[in-house]
PAZAPA-4460 file (N, C-alpha, C; in steps of 0.05 Angstrom, whole numbers, plus 32768, in hexadecimal, padded with zeros to 4 digits):
% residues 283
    n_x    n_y    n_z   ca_x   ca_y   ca_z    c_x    c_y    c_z   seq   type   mol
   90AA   7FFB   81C7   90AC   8015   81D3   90C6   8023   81CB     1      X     A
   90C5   803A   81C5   90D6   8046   81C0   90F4   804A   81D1     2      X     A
   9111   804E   81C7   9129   8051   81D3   912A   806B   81D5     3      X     A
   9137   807C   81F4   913C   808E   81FB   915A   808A   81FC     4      X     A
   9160   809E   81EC   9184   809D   81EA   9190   80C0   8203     5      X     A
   918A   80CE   8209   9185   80DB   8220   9179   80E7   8231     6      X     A
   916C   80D6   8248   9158   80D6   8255   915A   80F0   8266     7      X     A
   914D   80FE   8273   9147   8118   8287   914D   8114   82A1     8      X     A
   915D   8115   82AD   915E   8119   82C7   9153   812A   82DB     9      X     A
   9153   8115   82F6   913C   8121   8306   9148   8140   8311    10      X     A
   912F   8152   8310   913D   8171   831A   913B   8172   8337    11      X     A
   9120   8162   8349   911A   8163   8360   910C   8153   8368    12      X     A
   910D   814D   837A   90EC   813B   838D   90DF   8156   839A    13      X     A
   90BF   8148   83A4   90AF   8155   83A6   90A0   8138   83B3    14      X     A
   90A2   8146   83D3   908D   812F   83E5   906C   813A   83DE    15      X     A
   9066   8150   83E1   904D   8154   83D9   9040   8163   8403    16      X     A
   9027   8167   83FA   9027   8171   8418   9004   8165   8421    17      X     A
   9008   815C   8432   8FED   8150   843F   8FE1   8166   8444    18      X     A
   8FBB   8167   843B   8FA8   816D   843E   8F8B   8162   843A    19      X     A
   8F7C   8175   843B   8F5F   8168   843E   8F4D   817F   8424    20      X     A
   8F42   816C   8418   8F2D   817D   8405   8F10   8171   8400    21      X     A
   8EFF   8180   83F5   8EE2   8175   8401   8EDB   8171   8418    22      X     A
   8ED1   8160   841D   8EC1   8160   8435   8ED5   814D   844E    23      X     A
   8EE5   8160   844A   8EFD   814D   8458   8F11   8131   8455    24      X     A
   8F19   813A   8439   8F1E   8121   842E   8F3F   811F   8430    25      X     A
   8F43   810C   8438   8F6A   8111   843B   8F76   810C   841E    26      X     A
   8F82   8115   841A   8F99   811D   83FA   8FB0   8119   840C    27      X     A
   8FCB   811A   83F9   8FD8   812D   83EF   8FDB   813F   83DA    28      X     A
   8FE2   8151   83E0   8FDC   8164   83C7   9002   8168   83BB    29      X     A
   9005   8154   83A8   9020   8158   83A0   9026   816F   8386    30      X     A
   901A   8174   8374   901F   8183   836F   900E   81A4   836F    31      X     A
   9017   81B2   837B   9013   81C5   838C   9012   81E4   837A    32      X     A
   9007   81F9   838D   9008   820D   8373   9027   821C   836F    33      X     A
   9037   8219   8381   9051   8225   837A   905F   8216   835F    34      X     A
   9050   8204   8360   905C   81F0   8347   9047   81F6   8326    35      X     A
   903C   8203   832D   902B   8208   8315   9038   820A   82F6    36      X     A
   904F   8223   8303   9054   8223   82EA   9071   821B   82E2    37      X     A
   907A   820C   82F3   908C   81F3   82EA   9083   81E0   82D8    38      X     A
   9070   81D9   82DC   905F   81C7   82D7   9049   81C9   82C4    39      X     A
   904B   81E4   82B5   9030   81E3   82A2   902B   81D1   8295    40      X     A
   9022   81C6   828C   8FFF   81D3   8290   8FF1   81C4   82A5    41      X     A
   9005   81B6   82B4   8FF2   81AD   82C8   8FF5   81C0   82EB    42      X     A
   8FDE   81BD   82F4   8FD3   81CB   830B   8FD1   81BE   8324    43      X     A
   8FCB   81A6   8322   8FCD   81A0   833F   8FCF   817D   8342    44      X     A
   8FD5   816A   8350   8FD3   8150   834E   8FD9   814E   8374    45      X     A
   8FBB   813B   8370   8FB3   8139   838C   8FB7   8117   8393    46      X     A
   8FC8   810E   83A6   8FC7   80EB   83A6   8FBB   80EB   83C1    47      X     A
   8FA0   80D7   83B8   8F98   80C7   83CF   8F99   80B1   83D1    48      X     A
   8F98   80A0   83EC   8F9C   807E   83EC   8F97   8080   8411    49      X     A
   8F84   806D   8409   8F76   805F   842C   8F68   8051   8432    50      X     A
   8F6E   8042   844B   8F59   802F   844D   8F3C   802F   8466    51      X     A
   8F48   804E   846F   8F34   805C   8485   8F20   806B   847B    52      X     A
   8EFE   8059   8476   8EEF   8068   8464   8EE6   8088   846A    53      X     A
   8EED   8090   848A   8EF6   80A4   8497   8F02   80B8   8488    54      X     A
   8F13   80B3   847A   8F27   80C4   8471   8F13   80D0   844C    55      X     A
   8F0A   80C5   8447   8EFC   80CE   842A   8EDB   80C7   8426    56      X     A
   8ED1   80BA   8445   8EB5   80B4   8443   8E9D   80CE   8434    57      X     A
   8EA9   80E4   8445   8EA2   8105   8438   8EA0   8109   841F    58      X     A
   8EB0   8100   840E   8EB3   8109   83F5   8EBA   8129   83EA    59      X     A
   8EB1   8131   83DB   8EB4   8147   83C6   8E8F   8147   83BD    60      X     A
   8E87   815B   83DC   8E6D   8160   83C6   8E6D   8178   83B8    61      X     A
   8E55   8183   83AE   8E51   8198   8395   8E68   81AF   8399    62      X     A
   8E76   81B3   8384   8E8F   81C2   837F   8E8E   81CD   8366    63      X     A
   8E94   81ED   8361   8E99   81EF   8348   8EB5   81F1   8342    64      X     A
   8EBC   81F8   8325   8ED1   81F3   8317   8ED0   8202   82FB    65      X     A
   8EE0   820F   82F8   8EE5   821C   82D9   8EFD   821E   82D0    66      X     A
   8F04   821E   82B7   8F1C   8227   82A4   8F2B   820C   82A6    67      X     A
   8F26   81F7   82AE   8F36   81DE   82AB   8F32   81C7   82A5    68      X     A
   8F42   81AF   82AE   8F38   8199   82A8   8F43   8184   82C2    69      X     A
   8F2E   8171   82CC   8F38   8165   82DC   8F37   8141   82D8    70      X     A
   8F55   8138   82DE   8F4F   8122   82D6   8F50   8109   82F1    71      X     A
   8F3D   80FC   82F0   8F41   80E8   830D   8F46   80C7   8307    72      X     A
   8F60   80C1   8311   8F68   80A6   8307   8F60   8099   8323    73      X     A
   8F4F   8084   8324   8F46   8072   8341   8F59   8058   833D    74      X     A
   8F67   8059   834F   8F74   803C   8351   8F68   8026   8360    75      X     A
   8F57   8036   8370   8F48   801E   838A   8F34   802B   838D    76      X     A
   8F13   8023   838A   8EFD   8033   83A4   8EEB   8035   8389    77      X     A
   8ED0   804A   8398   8EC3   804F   837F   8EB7   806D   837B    78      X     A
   8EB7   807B   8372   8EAA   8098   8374   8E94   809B   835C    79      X     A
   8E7F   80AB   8366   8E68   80B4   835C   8E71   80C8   8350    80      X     A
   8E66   80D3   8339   8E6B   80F0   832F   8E52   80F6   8321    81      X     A
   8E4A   8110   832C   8E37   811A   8324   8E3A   813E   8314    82      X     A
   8E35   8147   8302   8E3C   8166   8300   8E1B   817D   82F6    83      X     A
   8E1F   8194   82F1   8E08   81A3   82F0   8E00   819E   82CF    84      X     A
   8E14   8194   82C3   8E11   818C   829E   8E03   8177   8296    85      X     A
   8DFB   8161   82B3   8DEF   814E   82AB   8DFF   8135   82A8    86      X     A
   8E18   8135   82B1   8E20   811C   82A8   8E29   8110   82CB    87      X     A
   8E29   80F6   82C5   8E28   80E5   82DB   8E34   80CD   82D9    88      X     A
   8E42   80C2   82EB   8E56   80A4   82DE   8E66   80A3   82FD    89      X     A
   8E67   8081   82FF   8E77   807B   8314   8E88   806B   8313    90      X     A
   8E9E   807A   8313   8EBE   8071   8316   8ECA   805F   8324    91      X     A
   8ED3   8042   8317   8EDC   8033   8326   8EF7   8029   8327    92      X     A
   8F05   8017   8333   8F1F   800F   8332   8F28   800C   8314    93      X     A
   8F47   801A   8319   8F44   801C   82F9   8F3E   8031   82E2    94      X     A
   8F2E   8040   82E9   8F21   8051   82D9   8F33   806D   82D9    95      X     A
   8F1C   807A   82CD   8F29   8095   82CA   8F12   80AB   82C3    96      X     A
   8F0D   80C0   82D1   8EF7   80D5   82C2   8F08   80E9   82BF    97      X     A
   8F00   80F4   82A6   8F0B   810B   829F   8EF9   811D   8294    98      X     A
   8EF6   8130   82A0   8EE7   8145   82A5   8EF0   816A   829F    99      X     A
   8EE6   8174   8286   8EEA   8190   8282   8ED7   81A1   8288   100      X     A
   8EE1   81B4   8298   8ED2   81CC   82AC   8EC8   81E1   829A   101      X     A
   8EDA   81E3   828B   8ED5   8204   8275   8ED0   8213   8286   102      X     A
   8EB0   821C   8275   8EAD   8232   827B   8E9E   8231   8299   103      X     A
   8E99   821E   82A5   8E8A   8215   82C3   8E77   81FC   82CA   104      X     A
   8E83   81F2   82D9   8E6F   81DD   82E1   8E75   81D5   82FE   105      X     A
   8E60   81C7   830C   8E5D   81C7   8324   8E56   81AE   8329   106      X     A
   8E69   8199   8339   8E66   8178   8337   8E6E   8176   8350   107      X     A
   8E63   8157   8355   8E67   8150   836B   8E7B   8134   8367   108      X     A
   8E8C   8125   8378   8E99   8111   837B   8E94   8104   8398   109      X     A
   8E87   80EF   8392   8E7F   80E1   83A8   8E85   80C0   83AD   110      X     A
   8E91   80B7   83CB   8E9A   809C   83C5   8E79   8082   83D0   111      X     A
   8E81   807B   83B6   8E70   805C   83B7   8E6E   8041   83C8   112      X     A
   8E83   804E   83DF   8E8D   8032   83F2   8E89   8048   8413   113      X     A
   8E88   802D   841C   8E81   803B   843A   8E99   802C   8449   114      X     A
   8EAD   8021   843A   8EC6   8017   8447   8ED2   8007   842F   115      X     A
   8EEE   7FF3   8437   8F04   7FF9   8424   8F17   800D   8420   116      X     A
   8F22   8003   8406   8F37   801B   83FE   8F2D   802E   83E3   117      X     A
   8F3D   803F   83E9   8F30   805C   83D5   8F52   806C   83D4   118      X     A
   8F56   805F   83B2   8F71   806B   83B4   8F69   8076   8392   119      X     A
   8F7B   808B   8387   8F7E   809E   8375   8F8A   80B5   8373   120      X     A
   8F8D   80BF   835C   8F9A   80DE   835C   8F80   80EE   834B   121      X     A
   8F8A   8105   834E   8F73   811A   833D   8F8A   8131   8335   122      X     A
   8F86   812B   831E   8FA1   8140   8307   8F92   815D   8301   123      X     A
   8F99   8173   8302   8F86   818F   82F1   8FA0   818E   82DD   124      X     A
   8F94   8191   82C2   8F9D   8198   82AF   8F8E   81B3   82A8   125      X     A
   8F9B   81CB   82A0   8F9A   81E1   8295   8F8B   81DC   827B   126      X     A
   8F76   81F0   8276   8F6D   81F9   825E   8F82   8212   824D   127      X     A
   8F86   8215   823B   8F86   822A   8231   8F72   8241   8225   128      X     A
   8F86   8259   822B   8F6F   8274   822F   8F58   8274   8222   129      X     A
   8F55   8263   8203   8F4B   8268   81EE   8F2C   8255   81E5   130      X     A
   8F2F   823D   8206   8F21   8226   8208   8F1E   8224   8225   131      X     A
   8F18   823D   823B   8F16   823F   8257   8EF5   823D   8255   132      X     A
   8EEA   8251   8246   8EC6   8253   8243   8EBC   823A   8233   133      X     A
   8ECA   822C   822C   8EBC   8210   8217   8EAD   8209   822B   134      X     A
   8E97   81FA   821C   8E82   81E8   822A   8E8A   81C9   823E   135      X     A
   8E7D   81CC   825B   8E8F   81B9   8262   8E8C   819E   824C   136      X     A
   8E9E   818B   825C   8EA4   816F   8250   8EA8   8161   8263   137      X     A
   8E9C   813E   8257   8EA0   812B   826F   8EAA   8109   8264   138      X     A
   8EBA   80FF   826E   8EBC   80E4   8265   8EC2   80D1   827F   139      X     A
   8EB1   80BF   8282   8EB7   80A3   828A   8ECC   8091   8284   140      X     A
   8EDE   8089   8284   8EF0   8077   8278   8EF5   8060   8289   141      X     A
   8EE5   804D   8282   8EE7   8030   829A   8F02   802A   8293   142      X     A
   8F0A   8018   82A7   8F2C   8007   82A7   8F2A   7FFA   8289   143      X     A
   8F19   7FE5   8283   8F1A   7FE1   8269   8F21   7FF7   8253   144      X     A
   8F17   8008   8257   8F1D   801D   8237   8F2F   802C   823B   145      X     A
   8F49   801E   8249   8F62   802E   8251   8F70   801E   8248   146      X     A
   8F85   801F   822E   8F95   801B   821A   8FA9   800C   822F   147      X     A
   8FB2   7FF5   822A   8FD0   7FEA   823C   8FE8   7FDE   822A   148      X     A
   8FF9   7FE1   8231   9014   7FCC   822A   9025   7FC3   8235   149      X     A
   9027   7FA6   8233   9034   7FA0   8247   9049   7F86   823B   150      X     A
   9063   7F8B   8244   9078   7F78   823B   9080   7F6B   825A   151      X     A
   9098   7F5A   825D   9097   7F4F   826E   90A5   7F60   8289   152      X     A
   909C   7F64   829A   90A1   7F6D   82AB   9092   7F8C   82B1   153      X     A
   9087   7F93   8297   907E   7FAA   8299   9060   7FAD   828E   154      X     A
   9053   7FB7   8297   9030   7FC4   8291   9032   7FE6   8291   155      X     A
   9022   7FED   827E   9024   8014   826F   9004   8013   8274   156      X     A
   8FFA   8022   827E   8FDC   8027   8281   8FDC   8040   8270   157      X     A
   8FD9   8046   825A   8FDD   806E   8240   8FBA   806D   8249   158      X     A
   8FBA   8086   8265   8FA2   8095   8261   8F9C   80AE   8258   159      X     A
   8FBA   80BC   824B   8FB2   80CC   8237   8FD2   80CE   822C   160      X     A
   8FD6   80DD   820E   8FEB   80DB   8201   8FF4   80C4   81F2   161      X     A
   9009   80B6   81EC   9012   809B   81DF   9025   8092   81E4   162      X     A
   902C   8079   81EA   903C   8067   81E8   9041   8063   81D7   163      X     A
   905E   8060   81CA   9063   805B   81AC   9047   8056   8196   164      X     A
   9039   8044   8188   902D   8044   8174   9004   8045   8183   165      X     A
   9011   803D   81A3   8FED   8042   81AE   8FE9   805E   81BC   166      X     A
   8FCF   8062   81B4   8FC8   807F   81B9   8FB4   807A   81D7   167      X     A
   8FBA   808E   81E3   8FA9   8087   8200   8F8F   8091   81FA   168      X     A
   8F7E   8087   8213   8F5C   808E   8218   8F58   80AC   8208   169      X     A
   8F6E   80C3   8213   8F62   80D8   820D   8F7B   80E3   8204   170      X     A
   8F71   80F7   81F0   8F85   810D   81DF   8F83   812C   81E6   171      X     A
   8F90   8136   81E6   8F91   8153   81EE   8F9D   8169   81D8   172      X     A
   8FA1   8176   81C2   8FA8   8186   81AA   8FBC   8198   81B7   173      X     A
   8FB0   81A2   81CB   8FC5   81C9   81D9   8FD9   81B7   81E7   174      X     A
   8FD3   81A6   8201   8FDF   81A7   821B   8FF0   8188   8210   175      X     A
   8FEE   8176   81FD   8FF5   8158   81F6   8FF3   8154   820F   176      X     A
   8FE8   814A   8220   8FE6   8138   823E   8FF8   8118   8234   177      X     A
   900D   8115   8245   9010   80FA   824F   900F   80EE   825E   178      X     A
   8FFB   80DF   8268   8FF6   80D2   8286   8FF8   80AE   8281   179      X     A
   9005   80A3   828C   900C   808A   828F   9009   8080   82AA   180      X     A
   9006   8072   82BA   9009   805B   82C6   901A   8040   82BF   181      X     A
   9033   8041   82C9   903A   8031   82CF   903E   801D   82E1   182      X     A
   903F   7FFD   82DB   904A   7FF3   82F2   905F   7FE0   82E8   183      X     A
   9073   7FDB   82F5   908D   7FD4   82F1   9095   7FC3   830B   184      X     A
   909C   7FA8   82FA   90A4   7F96   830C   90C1   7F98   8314   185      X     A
   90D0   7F88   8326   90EB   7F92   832F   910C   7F92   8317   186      X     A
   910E   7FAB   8312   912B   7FB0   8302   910E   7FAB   82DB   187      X     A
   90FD   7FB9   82E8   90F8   7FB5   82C7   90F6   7FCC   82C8   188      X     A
   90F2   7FE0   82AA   9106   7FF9   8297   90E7   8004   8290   189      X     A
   90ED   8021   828D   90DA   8021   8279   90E5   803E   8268   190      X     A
   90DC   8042   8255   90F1   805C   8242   90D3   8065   823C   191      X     A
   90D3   8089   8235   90B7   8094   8229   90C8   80AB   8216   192      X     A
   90C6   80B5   820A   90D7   80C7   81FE   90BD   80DF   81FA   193      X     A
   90C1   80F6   8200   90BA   810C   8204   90BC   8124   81FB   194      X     A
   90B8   812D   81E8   90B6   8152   81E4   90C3   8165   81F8   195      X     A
   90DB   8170   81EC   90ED   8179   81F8   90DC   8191   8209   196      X     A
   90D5   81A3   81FE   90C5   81B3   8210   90B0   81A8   821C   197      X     A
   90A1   8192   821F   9090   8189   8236   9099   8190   8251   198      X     A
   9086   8195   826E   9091   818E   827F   9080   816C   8286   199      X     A
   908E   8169   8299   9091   8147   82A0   909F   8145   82BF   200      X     A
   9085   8135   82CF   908F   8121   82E3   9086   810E   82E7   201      X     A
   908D   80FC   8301   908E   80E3   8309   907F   80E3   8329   202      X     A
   9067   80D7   8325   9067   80D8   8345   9062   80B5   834A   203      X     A
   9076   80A6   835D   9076   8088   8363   9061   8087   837A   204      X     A
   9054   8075   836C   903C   806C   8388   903C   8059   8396   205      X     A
   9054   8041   838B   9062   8028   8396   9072   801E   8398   206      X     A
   908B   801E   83A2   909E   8014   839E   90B3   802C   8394   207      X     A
   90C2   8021   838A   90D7   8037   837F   90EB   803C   836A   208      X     A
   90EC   804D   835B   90FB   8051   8341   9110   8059   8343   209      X     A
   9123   805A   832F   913C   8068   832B   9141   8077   8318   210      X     A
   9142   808B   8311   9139   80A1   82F7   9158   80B6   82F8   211      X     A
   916A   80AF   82E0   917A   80B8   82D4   9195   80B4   82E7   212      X     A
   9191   80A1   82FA   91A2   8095   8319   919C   809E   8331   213      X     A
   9182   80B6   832F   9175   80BB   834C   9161   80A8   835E   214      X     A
   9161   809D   8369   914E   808E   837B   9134   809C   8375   215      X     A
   9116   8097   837A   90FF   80A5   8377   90F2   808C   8390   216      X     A
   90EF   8099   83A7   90E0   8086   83B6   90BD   808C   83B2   217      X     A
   90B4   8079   83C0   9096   8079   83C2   9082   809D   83C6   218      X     A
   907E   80A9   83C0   906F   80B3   83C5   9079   80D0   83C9   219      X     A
   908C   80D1   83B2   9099   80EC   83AF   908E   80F2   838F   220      X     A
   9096   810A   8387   908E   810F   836F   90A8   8116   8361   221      X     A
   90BC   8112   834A   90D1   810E   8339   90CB   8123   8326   222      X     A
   90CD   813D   8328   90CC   814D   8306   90E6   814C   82FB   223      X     A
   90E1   8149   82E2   90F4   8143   82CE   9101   815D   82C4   224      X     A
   9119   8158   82C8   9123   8178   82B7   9126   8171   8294   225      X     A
   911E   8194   8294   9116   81A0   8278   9131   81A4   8272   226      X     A
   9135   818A   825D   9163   818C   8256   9159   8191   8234   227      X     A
   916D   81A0   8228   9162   81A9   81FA   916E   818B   81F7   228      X     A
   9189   817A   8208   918C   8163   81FB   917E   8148   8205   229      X     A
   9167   8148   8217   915E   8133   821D   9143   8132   8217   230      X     A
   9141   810C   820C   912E   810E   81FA   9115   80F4   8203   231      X     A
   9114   80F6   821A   9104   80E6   822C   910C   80E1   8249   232      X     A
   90FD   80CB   8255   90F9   80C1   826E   9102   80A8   826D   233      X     A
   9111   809B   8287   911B   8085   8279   9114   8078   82A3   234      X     A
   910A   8067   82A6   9103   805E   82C3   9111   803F   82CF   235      X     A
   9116   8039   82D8   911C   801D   82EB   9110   801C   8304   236      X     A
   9107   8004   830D   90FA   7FFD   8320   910E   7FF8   833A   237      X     A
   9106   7FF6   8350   911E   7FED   835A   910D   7FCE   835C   238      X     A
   9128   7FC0   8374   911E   7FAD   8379   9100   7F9A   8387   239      X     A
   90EE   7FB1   8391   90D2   7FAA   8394   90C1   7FB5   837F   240      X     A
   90CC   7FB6   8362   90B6   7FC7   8357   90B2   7FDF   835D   241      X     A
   90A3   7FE4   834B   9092   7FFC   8347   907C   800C   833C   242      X     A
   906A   801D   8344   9055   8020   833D   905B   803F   833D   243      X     A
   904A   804B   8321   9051   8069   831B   903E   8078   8311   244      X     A
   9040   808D   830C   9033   809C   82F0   9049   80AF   82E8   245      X     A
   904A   80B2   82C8   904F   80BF   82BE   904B   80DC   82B3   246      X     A
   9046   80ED   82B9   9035   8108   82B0   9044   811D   82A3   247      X     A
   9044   8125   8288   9051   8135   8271   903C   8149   8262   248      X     A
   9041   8161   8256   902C   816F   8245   9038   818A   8240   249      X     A
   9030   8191   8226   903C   81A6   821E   9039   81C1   822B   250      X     A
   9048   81D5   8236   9043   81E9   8243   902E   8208   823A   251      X     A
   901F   8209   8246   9008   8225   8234   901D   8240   8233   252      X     A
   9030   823A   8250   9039   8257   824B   9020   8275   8250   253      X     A
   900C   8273   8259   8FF8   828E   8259   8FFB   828C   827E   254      X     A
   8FEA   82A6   8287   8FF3   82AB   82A0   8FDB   8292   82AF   255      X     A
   8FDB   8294   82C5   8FD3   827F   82DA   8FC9   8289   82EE   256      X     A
   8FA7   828E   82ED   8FA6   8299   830C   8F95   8286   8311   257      X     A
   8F96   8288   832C   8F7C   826C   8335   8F77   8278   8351   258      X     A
   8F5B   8276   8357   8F49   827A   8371   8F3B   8263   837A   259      X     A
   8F45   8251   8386   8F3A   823E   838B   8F2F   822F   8375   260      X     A
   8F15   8224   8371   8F13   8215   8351   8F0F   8219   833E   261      X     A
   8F18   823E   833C   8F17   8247   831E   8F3A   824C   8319   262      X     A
   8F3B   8249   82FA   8F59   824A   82F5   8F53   8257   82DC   263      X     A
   8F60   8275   82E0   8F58   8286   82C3   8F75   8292   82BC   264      X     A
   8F73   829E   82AB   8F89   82B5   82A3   8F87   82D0   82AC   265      X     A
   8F77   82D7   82BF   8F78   82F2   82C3   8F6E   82F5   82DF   266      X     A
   8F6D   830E   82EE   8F5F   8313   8306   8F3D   8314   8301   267      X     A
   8F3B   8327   82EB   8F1E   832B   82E6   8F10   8316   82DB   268      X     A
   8F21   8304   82CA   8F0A   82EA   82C8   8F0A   82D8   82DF   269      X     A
   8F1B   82D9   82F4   8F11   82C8   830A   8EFC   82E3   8320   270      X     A
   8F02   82EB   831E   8EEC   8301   8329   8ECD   82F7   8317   271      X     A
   8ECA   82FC   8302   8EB0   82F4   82EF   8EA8   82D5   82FB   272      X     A
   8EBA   82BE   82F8   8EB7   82A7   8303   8EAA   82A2   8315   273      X     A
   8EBA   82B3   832C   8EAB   82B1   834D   8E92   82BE   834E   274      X     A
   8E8D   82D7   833C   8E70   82E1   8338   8E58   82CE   8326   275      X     A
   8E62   82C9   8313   8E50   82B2   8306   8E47   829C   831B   276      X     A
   8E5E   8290   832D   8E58   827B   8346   8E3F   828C   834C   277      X     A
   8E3F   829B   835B   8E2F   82A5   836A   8E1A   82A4   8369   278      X     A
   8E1A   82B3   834A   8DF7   82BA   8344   8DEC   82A0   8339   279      X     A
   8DFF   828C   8333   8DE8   8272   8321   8DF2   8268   830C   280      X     A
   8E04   827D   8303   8E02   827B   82E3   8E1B   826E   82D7   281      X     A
   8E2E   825D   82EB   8E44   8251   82E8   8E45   8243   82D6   282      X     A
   8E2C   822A   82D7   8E2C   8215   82C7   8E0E   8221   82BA   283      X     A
***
């Protein structure tokens, strides 16, 4: 793995803010829309984790979605996915679906357990203007066909972007997505080196890091400041370990409007959006 000779320091934490989506499903919703465009190209990152089948038994039924892409990493539980394009696949520990909305589609997310735990995040990555109407897209990615490396003390889960010479599950051309999963045993390191204009954070889901000498406890989110002389991410665990993700991608820079689950560039194409919902003609 590559050496970071000066790593980014943290600009802020970000606890994230408890809510409910679908059919009453508890989240947090950490990254939020005031953060949009800190954060391009990504849109929103929702963490859930529970063991009250209460809390997510509801699910996410039929929903539409356009101009984006959504990605769902399951760490625990199982969800059904169904959409209006025909595709269908159920996500288990481990996994990952990643799913492009374009130009509209209308899916459901449903959980496979009637108790246990049901833990995960769900990332929106931004389309650009030029690939908002593309035809949707769908992929399955079981835990197996998720690229790993692991030296002693440390395990890299690359579910999209690269780790030095391994390329993750999925590639991206406009936005380069880096999404990692880490887990890190106690005082073990990890370095990623990064594209100076990326933006990039850290959200810990276990335990706790130390990133450029700031503490990062459990369940805050870490954005990385955008420095011309720093040329990665550089992490330590503390002493209980730690458990993370990584999230990086190149910025679109075009404007950002979003109405609920359409995310366009303009007023009038989310206007068109919510009219297409209407009459049928979404997906």
């Amino acid at each position: 793995m590559a050496h970071v000779t000066t790593p980014r320091p943290v600009e802020r934490l970000i606890a994230g803010q408890a809510t409910s989506d679908g059919a009453g499903v508890k989240l947090v919703r950490v990254l939020t829309p005031d953060l949009q465009r800190r954060l391009d190209p990504f849109l929103m990152l929702d963490a859930f984790g529970t063991d009250n089948p209460g809390d997510y038994i509801g699910g996410f039924p039929d929903h539409p979605h356009r101009g984006f892409e959504t990605v769902t990493y399951m760490l625990e539980g199982r969800m059904r996915h169904r959409d209006s394009a025909g595709h269908e696949g159920l996500l288990g520990p481990g996994g990952v679906q990643w799913m492009t909305a374009g130009r509209g589609v209308i899916h459901s997310e449903m959980p496979e357990q009637a108790d246990g735990r049901m833990e995960g995040f769900q990332l929106w990555l931004n389309l650009p203007a030029a690939q908002k109407m593309r035809a949707p897209w769908y992929r399955d990615i079981p835990a197996a066909e998720i690229p790993e490396l692991e030296r002693p003390g440390l395990r890299v889960r690359v579910i999209a972007g690269r780790v030095g010479d391994t390329p993750g599950a999925v590639q991206r051309e406009q936005t380069e997505p880096l999404f990692l999963d880490l887990h890190l045993q106690a005082g073990a390191r990890f370095e990623q080196p990064l594209p100076v204009a990326h933006n990039a954070f850290v959200y810990v889901y276990r335990g706790a890091l130390e990133i450029g000498g700031r503490a990062v406890p459990a369940q805050r989110m870490a954005i990385l400041a955008n420095r011309a002389d720093a040329d990665g991410v550089a992490l330590a665990a503390g002493p209980e370990g730690a458990r993370a993700i990584l999230v990086a991608g190149a910025p679109l820079r075009e404007p950002i409007v979003q109405y609920g689950p359409f995310v366009m560039n303009s007023k009038e194409e989310i206007f068109q959006a919510v009219e297409d919902f209407r009459r049928g003609a979404l997906a």
